[in-house]
KOLMARNU-651485 format. One record per atom (N, C-alpha, C, CB): x, y negated, z negated; residue in three letters. Coordinates in steps of 0.05 Angstrom, whole numbers, padded with zeros to 5 digits, always signed. Glycine has a CB too. Layout:
BEGIN
XYZAla
...
***
This chain:
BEGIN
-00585+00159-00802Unk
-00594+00146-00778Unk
-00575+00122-00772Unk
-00622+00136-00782Unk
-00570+00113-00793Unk
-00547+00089-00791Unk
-00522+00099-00774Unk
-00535+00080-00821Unk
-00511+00121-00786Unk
-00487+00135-00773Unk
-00487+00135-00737Unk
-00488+00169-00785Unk
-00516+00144-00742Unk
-00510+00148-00708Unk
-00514+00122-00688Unk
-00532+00171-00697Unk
-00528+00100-00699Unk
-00534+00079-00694Unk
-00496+00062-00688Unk
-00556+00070-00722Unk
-00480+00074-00698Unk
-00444+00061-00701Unk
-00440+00073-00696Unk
-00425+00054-00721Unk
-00442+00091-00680Unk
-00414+00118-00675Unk
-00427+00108-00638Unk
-00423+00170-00695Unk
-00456+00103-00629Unk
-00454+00096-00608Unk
-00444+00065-00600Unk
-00476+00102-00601Unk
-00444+00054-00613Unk
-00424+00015-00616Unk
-00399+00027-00610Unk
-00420-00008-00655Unk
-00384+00047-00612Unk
-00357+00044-00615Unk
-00351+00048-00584Unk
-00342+00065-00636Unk
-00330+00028-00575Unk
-00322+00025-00560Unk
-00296+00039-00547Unk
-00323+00007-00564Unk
-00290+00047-00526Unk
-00270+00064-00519Unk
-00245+00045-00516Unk
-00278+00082-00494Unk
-00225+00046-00518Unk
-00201+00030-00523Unk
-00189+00036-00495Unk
-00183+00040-00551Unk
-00188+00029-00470Unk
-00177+00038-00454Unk
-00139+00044-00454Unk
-00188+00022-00436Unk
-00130+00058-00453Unk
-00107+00068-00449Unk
-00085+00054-00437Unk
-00111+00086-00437Unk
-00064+00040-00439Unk
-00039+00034-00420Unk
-00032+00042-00399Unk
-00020+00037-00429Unk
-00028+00077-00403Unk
-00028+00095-00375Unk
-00051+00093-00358Unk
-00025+00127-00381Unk
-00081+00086-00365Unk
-00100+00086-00354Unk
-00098+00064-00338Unk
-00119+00089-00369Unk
-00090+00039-00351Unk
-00095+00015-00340Unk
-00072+00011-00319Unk
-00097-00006-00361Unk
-00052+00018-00316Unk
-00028+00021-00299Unk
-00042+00042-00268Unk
+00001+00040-00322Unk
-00049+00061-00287Unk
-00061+00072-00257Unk
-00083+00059-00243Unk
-00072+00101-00259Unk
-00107+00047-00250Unk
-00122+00030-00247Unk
-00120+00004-00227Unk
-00124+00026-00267Unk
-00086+00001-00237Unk
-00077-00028-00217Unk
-00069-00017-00200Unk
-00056-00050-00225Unk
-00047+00013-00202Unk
-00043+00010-00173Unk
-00062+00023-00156Unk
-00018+00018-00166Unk
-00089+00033-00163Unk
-00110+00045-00149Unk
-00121+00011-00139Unk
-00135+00069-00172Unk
-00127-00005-00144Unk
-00137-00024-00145Unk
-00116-00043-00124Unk
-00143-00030-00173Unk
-00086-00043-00124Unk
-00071-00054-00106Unk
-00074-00035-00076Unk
-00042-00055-00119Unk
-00076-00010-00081Unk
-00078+00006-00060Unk
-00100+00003-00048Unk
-00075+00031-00066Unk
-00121-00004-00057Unk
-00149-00010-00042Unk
-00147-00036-00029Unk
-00176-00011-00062Unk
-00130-00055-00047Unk
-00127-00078-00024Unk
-00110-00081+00002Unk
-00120-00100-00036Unk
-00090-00062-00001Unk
-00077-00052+00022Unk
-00094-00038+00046Unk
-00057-00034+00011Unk
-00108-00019+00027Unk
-00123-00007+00048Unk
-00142-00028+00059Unk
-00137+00018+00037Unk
-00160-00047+00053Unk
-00173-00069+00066Unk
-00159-00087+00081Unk
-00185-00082+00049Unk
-00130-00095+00076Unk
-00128-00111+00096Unk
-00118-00093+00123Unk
-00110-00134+00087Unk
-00113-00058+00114Unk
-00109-00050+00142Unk
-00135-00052+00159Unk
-00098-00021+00143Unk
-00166-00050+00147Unk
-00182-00051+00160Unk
-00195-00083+00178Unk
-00196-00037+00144Unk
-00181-00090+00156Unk
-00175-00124+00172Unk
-00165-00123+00198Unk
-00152-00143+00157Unk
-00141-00111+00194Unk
-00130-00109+00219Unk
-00142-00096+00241Unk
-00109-00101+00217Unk
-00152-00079+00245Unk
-00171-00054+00260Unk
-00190-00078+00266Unk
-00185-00022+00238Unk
-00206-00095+00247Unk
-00223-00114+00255Unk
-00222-00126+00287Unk
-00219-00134+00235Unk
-00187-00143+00268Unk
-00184-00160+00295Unk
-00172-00156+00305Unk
-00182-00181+00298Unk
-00166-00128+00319Unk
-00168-00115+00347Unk
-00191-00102+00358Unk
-00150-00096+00348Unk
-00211-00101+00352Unk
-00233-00110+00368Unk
-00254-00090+00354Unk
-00228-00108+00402Unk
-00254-00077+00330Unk
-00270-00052+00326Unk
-00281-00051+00294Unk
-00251-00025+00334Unk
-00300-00073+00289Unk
-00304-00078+00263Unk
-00315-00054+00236Unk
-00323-00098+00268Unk
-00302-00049+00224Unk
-00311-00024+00208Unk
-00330-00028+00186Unk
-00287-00010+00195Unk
-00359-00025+00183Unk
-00377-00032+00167Unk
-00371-00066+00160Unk
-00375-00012+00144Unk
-00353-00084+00160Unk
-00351-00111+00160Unk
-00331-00121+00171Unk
-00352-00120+00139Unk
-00330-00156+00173Unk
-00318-00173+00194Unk
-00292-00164+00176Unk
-00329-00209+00200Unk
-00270-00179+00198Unk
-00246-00179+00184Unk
-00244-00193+00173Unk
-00227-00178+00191Unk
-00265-00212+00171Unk
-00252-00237+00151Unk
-00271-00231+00113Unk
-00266-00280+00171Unk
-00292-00216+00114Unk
-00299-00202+00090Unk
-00283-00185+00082Unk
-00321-00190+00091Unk
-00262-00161+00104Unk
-00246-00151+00086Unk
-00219-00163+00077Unk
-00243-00128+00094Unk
-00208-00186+00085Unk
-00197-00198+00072Unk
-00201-00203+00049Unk
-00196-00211+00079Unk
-00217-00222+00051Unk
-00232-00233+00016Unk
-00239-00206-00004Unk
-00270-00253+00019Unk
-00243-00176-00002Unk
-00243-00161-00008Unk
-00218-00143-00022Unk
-00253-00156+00006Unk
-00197-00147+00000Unk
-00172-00146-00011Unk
-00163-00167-00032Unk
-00155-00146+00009Unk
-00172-00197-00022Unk
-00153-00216-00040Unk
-00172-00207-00075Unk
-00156-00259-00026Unk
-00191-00208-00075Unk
-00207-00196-00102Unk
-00194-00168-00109Unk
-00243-00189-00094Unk
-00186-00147-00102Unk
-00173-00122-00109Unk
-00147-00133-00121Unk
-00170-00102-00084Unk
-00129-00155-00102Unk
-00103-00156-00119Unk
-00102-00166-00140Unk
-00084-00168-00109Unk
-00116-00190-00132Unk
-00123-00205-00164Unk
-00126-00181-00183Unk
-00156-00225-00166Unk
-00151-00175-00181Unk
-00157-00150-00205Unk
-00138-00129-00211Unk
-00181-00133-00199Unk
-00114-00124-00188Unk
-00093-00107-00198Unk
-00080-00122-00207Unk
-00080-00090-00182Unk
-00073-00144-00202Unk
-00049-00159-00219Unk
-00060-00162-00246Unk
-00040-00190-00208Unk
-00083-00179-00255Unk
-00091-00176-00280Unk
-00090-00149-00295Unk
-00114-00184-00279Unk
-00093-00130-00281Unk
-00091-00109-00304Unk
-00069-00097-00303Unk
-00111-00089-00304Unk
-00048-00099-00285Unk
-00028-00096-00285Unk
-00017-00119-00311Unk
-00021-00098-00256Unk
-00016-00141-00307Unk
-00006-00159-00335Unk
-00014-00149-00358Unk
-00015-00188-00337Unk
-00035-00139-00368Unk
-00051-00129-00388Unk
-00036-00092-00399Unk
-00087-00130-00371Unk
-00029-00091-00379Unk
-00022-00060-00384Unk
+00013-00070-00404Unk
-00018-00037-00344Unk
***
């Protein structure tokens, strides 16, 4: 009972290759938000303002750059 009690604790070690793809999935989503930024403010807001998908993008790069450094 112990065994199985540690074998679920163990933690998955995420990957280098994983984390590289990750950032640039994660840079690519902020690209993709500030295009919807743009679409914003030309006059046709897509599920939010352009100024939320900004701040949406600036949170995606961050998080790609960090795991980009990490990788």
């Amino acid at each position: 009972m112990m065994e199985k009690r540690e074998e679920r604790r163990v933690v998955r070690k995420v990957k280098k290759r994983d984390l590289k793809t990750l950032s640039q999935v994660l840079i690519g989503g902020a690209v993709i938000s500030v295009l919807l930024a743009g679409i914003g403010y030309l006059g046709t807001d897509i599920w939010l303002a352009s100024t939320q998908w900004l701040l949406v993008a600036a949170v995606l790069a961050l998080f790609g750059i960090y795991t980009k450094l990490n990788s």
